[in-house]
N, C-alpha and C positions, 0 to 999 in steps of 0.2 A: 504494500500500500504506500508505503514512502522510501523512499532515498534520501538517506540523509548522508550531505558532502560536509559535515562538521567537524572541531573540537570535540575531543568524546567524553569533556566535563561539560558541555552542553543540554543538548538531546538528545535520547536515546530512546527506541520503539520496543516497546514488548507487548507482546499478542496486539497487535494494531493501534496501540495504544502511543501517543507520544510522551516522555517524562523530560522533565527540567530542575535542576536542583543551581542553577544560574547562567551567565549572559556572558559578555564577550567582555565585560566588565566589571563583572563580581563574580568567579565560579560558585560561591557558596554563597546562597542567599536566607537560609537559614531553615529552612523548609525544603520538601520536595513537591513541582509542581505538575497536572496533567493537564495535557491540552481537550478542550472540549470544542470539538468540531462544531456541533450543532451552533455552539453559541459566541464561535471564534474567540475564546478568550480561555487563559488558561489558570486551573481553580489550584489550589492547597490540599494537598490529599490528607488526608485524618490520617493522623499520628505521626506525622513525617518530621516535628520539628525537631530539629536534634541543636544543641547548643556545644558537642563536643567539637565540633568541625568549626564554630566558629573562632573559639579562639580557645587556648587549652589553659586548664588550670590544674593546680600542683593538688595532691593528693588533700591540704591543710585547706582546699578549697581557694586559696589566692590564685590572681593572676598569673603566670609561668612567662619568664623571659623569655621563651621560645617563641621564633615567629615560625609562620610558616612558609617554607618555599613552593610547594605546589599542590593544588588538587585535581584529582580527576576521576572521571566518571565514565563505567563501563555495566552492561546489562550482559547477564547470565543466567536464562529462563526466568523468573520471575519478580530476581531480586535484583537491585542494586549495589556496583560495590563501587565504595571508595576508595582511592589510595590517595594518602595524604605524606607529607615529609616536611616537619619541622627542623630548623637548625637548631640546635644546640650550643647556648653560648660556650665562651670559654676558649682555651690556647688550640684545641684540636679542632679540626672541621670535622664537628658529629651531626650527624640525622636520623632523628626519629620517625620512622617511617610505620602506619599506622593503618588499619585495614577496615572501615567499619561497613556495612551491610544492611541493606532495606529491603525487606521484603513486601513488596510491592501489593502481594496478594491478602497481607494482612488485617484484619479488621483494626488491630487496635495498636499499639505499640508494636512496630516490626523493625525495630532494631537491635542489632548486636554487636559486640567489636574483637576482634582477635587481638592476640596480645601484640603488642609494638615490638618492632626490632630497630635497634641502635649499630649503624655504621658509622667506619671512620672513613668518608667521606662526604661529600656536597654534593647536589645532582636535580637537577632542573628539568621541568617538561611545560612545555608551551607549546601552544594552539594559535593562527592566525585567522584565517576568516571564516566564514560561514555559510554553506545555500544548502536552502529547504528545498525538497522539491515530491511536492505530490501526483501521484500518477493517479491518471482520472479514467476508469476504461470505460468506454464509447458500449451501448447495446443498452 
């Protein structure tokens, strides 16, 4: 039903479905969103906000000097996964790199996270443009 020529922290289709978790301008908007054909506008799916992918915070509940260097987003039958890679201050170039999962099919809370793994190095993923393209068949 669609071709999507994206960033694959963008949009992603499962079962004919389009999903967006952010824009070419914020990959994580704090939510996961579905597009609604009928009504060209795209809604908030129930249960999707997750506040760990916004920004991370240390076990004592503060803020974490970690920032983040990249998110991205990939669909695998019905769930969502993220990979995310925080730097880790300090003299080493460390990266916390970070796996969380949306299961799309869920009524209520369908998220989980695997444990993080810590590299000693730095490593970047980026995305440039964007086309949507829907296929319309004729009959």
């Amino acid at each position: 039903m669609w071709d999507l020529d994206i960033p694959p922290y963008q949009i992603v289709e499962i079962n004919g479905k389009l999903f967006s978790s952010g824009d070419c301008l914020k990959p994580w908007k704090g939510h996961v969103e579905t597009y609604n054909e009928t009504e060209k506008m795209w809604n908030v799916v129930q249960g999707s906000h997750y506040e760990n992918l916004s920004r991370y915070f240390t076990q004592d509940g503060h803020l974490s000097a970690l920032r983040r260097m990249y998110l991205t987003m990939a669909a695998i039958g019905n769930r969502l996964f993220f990979l995310t890679g925080y730097r880790v201050p300090g003299g080493e170039p460390l990266l916390r790199n970070e796996v969380h999962i949306f299961d799309t099919s869920s009524d209520v809370d369908g998220w989980r996270s695997l444990d993080p793994v810590v590299e000693e190095r730095v490593k970047e993923l980026c995305g440039h443009c964007c086309v949507l393209i829907k296929h319309v068949s004729s009959g």
